[in-house]
N, C-alpha and C positions, 0 to 999 in steps of 0.2 A: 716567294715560297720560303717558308723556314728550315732553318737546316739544323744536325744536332748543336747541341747550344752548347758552343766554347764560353769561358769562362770572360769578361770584363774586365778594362784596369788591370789591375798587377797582380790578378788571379790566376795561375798555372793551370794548363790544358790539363783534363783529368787523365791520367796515365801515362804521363808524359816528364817522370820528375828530374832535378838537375838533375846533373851527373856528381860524380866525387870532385870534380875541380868544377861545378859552378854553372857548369855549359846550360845554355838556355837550349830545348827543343829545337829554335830556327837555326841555329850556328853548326856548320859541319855538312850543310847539308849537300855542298858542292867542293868537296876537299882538291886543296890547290888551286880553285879557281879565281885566277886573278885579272879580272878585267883588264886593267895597266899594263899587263905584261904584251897588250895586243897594239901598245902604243905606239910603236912605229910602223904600223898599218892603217894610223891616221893621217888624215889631212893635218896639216900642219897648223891652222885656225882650230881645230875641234881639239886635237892634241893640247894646244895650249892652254884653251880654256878650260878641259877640262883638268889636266894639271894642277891648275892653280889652286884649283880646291881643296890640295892634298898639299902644297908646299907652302911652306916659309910660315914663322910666325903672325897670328893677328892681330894685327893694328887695335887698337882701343874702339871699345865705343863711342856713337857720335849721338845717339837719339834716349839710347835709356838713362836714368839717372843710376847709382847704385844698389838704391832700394830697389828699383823695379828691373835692374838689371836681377839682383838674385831671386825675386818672385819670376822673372820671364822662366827664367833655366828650370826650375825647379818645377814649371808648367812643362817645358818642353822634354824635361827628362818623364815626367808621368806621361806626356802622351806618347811617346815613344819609348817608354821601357828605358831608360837609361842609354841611349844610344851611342857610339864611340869614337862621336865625331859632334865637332861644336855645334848646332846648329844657331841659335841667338847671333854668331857673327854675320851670317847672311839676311838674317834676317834686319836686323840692326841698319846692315849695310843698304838694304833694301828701301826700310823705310827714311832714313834719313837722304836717300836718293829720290825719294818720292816713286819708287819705281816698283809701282804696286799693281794689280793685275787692270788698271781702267776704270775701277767702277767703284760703291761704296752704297750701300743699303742709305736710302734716305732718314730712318729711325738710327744709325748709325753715324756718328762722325768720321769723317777720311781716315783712312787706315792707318795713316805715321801717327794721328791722334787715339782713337781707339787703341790701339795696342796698351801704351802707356795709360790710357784710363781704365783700363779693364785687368792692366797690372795692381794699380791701386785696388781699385774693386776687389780682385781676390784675395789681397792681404788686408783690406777691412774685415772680410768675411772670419776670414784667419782669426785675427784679433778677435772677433767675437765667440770665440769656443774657449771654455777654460784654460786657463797658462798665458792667455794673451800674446801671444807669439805670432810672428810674420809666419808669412806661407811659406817660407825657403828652409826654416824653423819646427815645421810640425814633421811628424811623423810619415813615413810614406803613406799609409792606411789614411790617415787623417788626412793627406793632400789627397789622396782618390777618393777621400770621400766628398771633398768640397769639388772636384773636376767632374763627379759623375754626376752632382747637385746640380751644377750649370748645363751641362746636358740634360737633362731631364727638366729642365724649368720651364715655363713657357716666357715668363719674363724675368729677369736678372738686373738688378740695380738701373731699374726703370726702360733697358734696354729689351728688345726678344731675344731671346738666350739659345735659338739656334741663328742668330746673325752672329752672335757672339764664337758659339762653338765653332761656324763656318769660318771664321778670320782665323782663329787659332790654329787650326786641324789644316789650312788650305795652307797657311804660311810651313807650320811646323812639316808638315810631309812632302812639300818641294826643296827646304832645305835638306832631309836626310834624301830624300831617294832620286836627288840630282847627284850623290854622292857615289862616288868606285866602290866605297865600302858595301855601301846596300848593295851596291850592280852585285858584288861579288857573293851576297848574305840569300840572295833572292836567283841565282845564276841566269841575271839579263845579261844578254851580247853584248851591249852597250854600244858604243860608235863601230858603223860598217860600211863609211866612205872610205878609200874607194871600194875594196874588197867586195865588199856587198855577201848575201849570203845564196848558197848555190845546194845547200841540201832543205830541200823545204817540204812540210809535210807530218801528221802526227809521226810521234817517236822519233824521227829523223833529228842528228846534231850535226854542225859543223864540226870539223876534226879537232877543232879547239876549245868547241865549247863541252862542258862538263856535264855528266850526267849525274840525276839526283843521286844522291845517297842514300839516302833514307825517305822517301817517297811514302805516303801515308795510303794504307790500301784500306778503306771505310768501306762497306757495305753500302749498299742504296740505304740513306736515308726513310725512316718510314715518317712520311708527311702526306697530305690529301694530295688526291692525284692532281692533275696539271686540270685548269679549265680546259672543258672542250674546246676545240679549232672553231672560228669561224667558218661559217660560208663564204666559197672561196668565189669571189665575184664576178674575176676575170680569171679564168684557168686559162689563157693564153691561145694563140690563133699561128701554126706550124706546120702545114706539111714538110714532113720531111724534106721532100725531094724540093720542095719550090726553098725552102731555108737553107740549103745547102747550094742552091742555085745562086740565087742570091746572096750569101756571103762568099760565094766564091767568085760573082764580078763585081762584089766591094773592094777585098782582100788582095786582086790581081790588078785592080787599077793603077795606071801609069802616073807617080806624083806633080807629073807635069801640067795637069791642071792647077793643081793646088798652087805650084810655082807660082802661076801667073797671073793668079790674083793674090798673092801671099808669100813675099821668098823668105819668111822670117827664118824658117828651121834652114837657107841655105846662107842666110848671113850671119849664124856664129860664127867663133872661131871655128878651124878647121878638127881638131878634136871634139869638138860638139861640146867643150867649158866653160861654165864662166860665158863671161858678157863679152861682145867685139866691142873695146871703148874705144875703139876708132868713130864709130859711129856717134859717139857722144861728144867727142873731141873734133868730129866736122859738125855737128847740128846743128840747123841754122840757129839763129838768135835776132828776136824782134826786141824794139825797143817796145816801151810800154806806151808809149805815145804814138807806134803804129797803131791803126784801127786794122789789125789781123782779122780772114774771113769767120776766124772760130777760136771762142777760147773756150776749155771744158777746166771743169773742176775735179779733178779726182784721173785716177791713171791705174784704175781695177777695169774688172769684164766689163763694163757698158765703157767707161770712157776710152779706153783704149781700141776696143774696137772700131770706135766712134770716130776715133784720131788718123786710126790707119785707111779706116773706107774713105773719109772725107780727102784724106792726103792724097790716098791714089785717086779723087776727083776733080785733085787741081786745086783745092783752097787748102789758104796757107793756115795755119794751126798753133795754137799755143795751148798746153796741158799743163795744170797747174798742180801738185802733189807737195799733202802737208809733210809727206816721211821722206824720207830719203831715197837717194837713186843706187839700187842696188847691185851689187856684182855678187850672183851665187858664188863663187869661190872663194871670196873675200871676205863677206858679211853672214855667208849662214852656215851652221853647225848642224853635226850630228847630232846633236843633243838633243834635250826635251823642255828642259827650263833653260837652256843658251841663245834658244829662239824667242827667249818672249819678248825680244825688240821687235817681231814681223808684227806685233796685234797692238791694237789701237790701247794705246793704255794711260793718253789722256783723263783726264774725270769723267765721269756720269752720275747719277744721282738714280737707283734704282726704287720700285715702289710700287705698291697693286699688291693683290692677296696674292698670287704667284710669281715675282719678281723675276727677273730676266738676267743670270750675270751675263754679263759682257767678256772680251777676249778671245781665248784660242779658237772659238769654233764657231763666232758668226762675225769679225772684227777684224779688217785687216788696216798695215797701216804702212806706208811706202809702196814705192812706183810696183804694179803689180795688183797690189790691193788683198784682198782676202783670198782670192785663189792662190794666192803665193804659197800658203797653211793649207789649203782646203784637201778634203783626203784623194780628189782626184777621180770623185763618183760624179760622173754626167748622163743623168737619162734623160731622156724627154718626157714632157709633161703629157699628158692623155688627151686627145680630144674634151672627155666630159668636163675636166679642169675648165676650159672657157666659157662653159654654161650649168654653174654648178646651182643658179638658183632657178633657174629654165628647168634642167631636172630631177634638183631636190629637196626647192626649196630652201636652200640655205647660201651664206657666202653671196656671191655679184659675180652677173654676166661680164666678161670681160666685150672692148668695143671690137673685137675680131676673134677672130676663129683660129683651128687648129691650122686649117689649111693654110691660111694666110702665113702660117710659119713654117710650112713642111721645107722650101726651098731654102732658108735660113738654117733651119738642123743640119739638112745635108751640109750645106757646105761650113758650119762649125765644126759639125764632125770630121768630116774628113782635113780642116788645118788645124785641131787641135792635136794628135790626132785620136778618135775613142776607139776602144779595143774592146772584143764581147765578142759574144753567142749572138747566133740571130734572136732579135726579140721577141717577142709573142705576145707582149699588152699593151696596152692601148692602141697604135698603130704600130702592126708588126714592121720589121725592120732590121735589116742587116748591117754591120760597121764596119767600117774600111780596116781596120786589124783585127787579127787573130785573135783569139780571148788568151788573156795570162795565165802558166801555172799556177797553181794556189798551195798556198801553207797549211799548214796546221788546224788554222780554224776555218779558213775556207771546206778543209776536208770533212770537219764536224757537220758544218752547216749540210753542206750536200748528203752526210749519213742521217741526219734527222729530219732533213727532208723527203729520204728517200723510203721512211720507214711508216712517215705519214700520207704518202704519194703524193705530194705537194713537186708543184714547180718549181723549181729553182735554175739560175742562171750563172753564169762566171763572164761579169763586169758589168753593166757598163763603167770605163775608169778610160778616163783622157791621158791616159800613159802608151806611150809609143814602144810595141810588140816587134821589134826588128828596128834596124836605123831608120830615120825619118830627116831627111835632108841629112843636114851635119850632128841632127838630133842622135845621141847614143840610147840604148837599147836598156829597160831597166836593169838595175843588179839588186832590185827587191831587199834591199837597205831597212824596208820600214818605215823609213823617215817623214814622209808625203806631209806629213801635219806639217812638220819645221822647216818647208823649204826642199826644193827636189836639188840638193848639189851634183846630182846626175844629169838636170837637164831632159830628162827623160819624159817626165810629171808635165803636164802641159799649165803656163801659168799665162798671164798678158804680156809680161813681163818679157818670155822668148817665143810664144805665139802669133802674138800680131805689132809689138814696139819696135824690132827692128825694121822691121819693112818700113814699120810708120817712123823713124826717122830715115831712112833712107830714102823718105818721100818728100822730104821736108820738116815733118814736125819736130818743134821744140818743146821739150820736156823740162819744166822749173820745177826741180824740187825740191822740199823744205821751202814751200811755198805756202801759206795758211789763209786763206779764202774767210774774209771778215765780213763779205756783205757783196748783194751783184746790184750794181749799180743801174738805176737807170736814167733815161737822156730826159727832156721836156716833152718830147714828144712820147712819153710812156714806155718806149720800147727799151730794151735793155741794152746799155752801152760798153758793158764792161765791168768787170770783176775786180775788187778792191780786194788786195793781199796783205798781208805780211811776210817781210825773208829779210834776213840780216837787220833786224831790228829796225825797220822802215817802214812804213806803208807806202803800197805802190798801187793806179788801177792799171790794168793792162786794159784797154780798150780794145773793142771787138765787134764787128756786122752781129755774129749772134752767138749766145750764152748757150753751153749746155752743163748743166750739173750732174755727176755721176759722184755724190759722196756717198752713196750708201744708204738705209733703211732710220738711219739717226742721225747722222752726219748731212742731209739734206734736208730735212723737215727744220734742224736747226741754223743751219745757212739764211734757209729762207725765212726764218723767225729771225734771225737776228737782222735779215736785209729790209727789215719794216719803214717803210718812209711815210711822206704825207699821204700820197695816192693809195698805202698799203697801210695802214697805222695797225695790223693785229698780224703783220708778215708780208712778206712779196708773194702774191698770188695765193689770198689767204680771204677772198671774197668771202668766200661762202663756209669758210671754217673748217676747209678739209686738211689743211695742210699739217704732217704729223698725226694724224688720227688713220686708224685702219693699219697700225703695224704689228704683224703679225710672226710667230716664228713655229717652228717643228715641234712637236713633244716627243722628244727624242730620248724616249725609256732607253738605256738595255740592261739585258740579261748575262748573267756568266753563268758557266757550268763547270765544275770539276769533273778533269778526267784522271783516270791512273798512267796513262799515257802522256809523257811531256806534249804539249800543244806548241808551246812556243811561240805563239803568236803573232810576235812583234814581227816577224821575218814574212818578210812580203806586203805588198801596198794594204792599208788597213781596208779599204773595201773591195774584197775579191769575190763572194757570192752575193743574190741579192733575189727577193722573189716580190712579184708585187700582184700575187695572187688576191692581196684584200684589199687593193685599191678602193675599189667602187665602192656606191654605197650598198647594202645588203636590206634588202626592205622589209626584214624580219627583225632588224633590231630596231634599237631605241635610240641608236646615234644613225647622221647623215656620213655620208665621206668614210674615208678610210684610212688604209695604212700601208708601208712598205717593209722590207728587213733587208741588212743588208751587213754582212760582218763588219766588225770593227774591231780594234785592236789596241787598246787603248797599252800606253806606254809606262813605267812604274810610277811615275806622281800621278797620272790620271787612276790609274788602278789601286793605286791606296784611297783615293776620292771614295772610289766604287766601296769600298771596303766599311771607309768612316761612315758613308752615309747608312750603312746597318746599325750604325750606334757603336765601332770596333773599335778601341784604342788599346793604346797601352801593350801588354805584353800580348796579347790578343791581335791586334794592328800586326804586331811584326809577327806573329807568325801565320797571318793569312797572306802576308806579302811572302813567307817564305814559299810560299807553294805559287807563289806568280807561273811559272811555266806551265802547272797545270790546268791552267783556268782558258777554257774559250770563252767569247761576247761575242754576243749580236746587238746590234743596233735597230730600234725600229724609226720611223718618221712618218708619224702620226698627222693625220692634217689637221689643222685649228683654225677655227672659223673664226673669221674678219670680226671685228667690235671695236665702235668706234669709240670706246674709249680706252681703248688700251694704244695710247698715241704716245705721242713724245712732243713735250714743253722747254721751256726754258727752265731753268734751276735757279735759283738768288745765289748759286754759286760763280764763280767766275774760273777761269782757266788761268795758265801762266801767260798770257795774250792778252789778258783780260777783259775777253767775253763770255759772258755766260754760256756753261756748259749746257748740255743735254738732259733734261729730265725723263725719263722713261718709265711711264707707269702701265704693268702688265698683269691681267687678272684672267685666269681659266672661266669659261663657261662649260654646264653640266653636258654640252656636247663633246667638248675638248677630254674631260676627264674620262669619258666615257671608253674614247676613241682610245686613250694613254694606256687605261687598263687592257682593252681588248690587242692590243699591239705586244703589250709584258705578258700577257696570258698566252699567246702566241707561239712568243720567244721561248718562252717557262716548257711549254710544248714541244718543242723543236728539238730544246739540247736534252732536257729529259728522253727524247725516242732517241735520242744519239748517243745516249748512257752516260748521261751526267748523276753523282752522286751527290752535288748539291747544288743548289742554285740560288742567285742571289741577284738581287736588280737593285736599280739607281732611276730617279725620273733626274731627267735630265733639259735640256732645249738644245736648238740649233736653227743656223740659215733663219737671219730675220728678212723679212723684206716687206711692204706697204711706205705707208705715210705718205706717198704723192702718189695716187693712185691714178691708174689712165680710168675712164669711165667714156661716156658718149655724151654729156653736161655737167657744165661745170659743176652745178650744184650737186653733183656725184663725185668729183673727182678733182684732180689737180692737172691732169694732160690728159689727149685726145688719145685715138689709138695710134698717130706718128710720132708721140712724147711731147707733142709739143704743146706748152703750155696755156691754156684757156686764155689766162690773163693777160699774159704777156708774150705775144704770137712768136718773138724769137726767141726767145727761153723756152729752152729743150729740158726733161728730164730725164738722165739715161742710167737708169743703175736700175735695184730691186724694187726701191722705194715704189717704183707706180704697178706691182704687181698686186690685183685684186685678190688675187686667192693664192694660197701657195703650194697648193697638190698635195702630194706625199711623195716628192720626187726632189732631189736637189735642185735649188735653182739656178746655178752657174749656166747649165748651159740654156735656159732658155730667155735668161736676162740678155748674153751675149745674141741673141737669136733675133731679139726684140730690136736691140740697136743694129742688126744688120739692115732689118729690113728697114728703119727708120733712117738708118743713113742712107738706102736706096731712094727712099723719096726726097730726103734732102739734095740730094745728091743729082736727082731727075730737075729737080728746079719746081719743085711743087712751092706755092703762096710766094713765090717770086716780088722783092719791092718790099719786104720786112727785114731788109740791109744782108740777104742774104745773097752771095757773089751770082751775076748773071752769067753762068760760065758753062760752055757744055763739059760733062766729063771728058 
């Protein structure tokens, strides 16, 4: 929707003029408020890091030259209004570290190279206006007027000139609004380990933090009214009394079952902190010239669960992980941009008319995997998800059913552990904890639901409502994308790894997985790595890969031999093809009221009344919402993608506290060419990285629009006076898909591989369809019950251990 129309570039809000010393509109607007001052209320890791942003002189340049050092600045001073803090050093620091978000537009060169060619480029452009002068050299008017040029182009010195704008606008607003100064421009809480925040709720502040000053009271916009609501497809299935019945013998169960197939929550330390490294400091250790009963690739939800079932089945195990082995206390921060070592940020090669970046919200990277980031939203997938072209035509029957997983949910739910309302769709259902208080925008979400009679729910979120083992209780920090240093957030990491080394398994990580090897006899003998500059294979009875929706399709492309000359298990051409991700719109609202957002887990309501398909429209399948809380570099995203820079940028970020999001998660239908290739790029390993080519079909777009129409709906009835969206993605998963024949798919519905009968697939990769539901917990769900039949001794005599559990 449009809102009244602020001013572009270094055009001042109308009625808004300096003051007699200078003062911009945003500045003032939270007087005394000093983030830093909250510093010894950190963690001693977050403290430091963030610190450092504010001390001591900076080092010199290492990547720009000088020319293109004063064209960078003079870019980043226009996009950001003249800002009062360096930004180019980090950035600088960034690219010359190669430490860039993972990914790079295929029509684009790598980011350390783009920067510096697109510095040239806009002091050619420069030069070419009368005076012949560099861009660092013209006038300000004259520089926004060449920065509003490349925004508005559709190509730019043979490049697309919003790949172009996207590199610039993504660098330049994680350098400023990782910084105290914005926290304190914008009045973010900034770091709230341990402390956490205990006043939550519209208008509600902690005792320290600041209220606006000058809060901007706008009239409702006059703009066309919101699209009508959908038909709502599944209004949900509740008696009262039987939902309260039922969440109350969830909620009062004794966690003594959980114990005894799972003691992870009671082998932390005794404060519930940080990792026990005692348990990693006993772990067994195979040589690599043992033939171990199992080695898995990847140490996220399918393979780790995959590690712990098998462990406690009595086969011995080796988990291989390309990232590191993490200690929350040690390794993860409060922060926002201090976390982006959790996301996979090797290269990728992205491409399709709708491209897919890569990193914080479907990319993990170390022991844990991507739930480590993930917001902590676990629902279950609906019945009609497993027969989505059985009843609509569209999308692939999956080879089992709902039921076949109903035993697998329960008991993920309950060791992760999930906290909610009883549910009311697809199959109703109650969760072992209490649902959580909600914040600010959770409370939006619930007034605009409540005003268009729509269902709405509070959770499902795999965050533990009370202790849980030595597990602590949330302190609704916010943090859940960067890593839960509460322990609270349920990841693999303290969900099901300690039990599974305490069962035996061995966890290598910074382990890099080149290729799975196989014997004479066709069968798979073992996994060729990399680690300390070596290649090693670790040999194993049988392989299962759990890299993920890209990280797996190109494993097995890269594992190409003579029996496989186009990939390992690449017969019939499925492999990499069918990966699919979320169209994951959302919506913001201004209120007059601070919202505050960030305070409390990012998904705390959630309604999936538009599920289904509606057999009056023109799309199949449907959609979910569920808040989300995006944090201030995510929320400047939100901002630029209206086309907002410059002094304009900063004073929509001044009003961050006001603003709620919803989130929706739209389903996108399977298309098998939207797969993932090899690149003629190479990595620092030097194999060729992942190609990923992703294009929308007229069903996808349709679904995207009708999920934003929605949201637009929603905060609108809850009195929003403006509103503004972003299309976004999220949660990939396909590219080894399970089917019922090979020439459908890459694995059966045990995971286990058509081609290669001990080669397992255990991650997202082999999901056919992807609901409108997060997938975390039904991927974990899939390898449970597939470790049940491994585990029973099912296809016995494919070098798999003859052992009863």
């Amino acid at each position: 929707m449009s809102a009244p129309e602020r001013p572009t570039g270094g055009e001042q809000p109308p009625g808004e003029e300096r003051s007699a010393h200078g003062e911009r509109p945003y500045q003032g607007r939270f007087p005394g408020y000093d983030p830093l001052a909250r510093r010894p209320q950190w963690d001693e890791v977050t403290a430091a890091l963030v610190t450092s942003r504010v001390a001591g002189p900076c080092p010199p340049l290492r990547l720009f030259t000088p020319a293109e050092e004063a064209t960078a600045r003079a870019l980043l001073n226009r996009l950001l209004d003249d800002p009062p803090v360096d930004l180019l050093q980090m950035i600088d620091a960034r690219l010359a570290e190669r430490e860039t978000d993972g990914w790079h537009y295929a029509d684009l060169p790598p980011d350390d190279r783009a920067w510096p060619e697109t510095m040239r480029a806009l002091d050619e452009d420069a030069r070419a206006l009368p005076g012949r002068r560099g861009f660092a050299e013209l006038t300000g008017r004259e520089q926004d007027g060449l920065v509003e040029k490349v925004r508005r182009a559709v190509r730019w010195h043979g490049w697309p000139a919003k790949h172009v704008w996207s590199l610039w606008t993504r660098y330049a607003c994680t350098a400023y609004y990782s910084h105290p100064t914005a926290w304190s421009e914008i009045g973010f809480g900034g770091p709230a380990f341990p402390s956490g925040y205990a006043r939550l709720g519209v208008g509600r502040r902690e005792r320290w933090e600041v209220a606006d000053a000058h809060p901007e009271r706008q009239p409702a916009a006059e703009r066309p009214d919101p699209p009508p609501l959908p038909a709502v497809t599944d209004p949900g299935r509740h008696g009262e009394a039987k939902a309260a019945l039922a969440t109350l013998r969830q909620t009062t169960r004794r966690q003594r079952a959980v114990r005894r197939r799972n003691a992870s929550a009671w082998l932390l330390p005794r404060d519930g902190l940080g990792f026990d490294r005692r348990l990693v400091e006993r772990m067994r250790r195979h040589r690599d010239e043992d033939e171990v009963d199992l080695v898995i690739v990847g140490c996220g939800a399918g393979g780790t669960v995959l590690a712990q079932r098998m462990a406690r089945a009595g086969w011995s195990v080796v988990v291989l992980e390309a990232g590191p082995f993490w200690d929350p206390l040690r390794d993860w921060v409060s922060d926002e941009y201090g976390s982006h070592h959790l996301y996979w940020t090797e290269p990728r090669v992205l491409s399709g008319s709708d491209p897919v970046p890569m990193g914080s919200n479907n990319s993990g990277r170390g022991v844990g995997g991507s739930m480590v980031h993930f917001a902590g939203y676990a629902p279950r997938f609906h019945p009609s998800d497993f027969e989505t072209h059985r009843r609509d035509g569209v999308g692939a029957d999956w080879p089992l059913a709902y039921g076949d997983l109903r035993g697998s949910y329960q008991r993920l739910e309950a060791e992760l552990p999930v906290a909610g309302q009883y549910w009311p769709w697809g199959e109703p259902h109650a969760y072992p904890h209490a649902p959580h208080p909600v914040g600010g925008n959770g409370e939006v979400f619930l007034r605009g639901a409540a005003a268009l009679g729509l269902e709405a729910r509070v959770g499902p979120v795999a965050i533990s409502n009370g202790r849980f083992g030595r597990r602590p209780h949330c302190v609704y920090r916010g943090f859940c994308l960067q890593g839960c240093k509460v322990n609270a957030k349920a990841s693999p990491l303290i969900t099901h790894l300690p039990d599974a080394l305490a069962h035996g398994v061995e966890v290598r990580a910074d382990a890099m997985a080149c290729a799975v090897e196989l014997g004479p006899d066709g069968l798979a003998r073992g996994v060729r790595y990399l680690r300390g500059g070596r290649e090693h294979l670790q040999r194993a009875r049988t392989v299962a890969v759990a890299g993920y929706a890209i990280e797996t399709p190109r494993l097995l492309l890269n594992s190409a031999n003579a029996r496989f000359p186009d990939g390992l298990c690449n017969d019939f051409d499925q492999v990499g093809r069918y990966v699919m991700v979320q169209g994951a719109p959302q919506v913001s609202g201004r209120f007059e009221q601070e919202v505050r957002a960030y305070k409390a887990p990012p998904p705390e309501v959630s309604t999936e009344a538009f599920y289904e398909t509606d057999p009056a429209k023109p799309y199949r399948r449907g959609f979910s919402i569920q808040t989300v809380s995006p944090m201030p570099i995510t929320w400047a995203e939100h901002v630029v993608a209206q086309g907002h820079w410059g002094e304009k940028l900063r004073h929509y970020l001044s009003d961050y506290v006001h603003w709620a999001t919803l989130g929706g998660l739209a389903e996108l239908l399977p298309q098998a060419d939207n797969r993932v290739t090899l690149a003629e790029e190479e990595d620092r390993h030097g194999l060729p990285v992942a190609h990923f080519s992703y294009s929308q079909c007229d069903n996808d777009k349709q679904v995207i629009a009708a999920a934003r129409g929605t949201m637009e709906a929603i905060l609108t009835a809850a009195g929003a006076s403006e509103v503004i969206a972003i299309d976004r993605y999220a949660h990939l998963v396909g590219g080894c898909r399970m089917a019922a024949r090979p020439e459908d798919g890459v694995v059966d519905r045990d995971l286990r591989s058509f081609a290669v009968p001990n080669l397992l697939i255990t991650d997202g990769s082999v999901l056919p369809t992807q609901g409108a539901a997060n997938p975390a917990l039904t991927i974990m769900a899939l390898v449970d019950r597939a470790a049940g039949v491994l585990a029973a001794g099912a296809r016995q005599g494919l070098r798999t251990p003859n052992r009863e559990p």
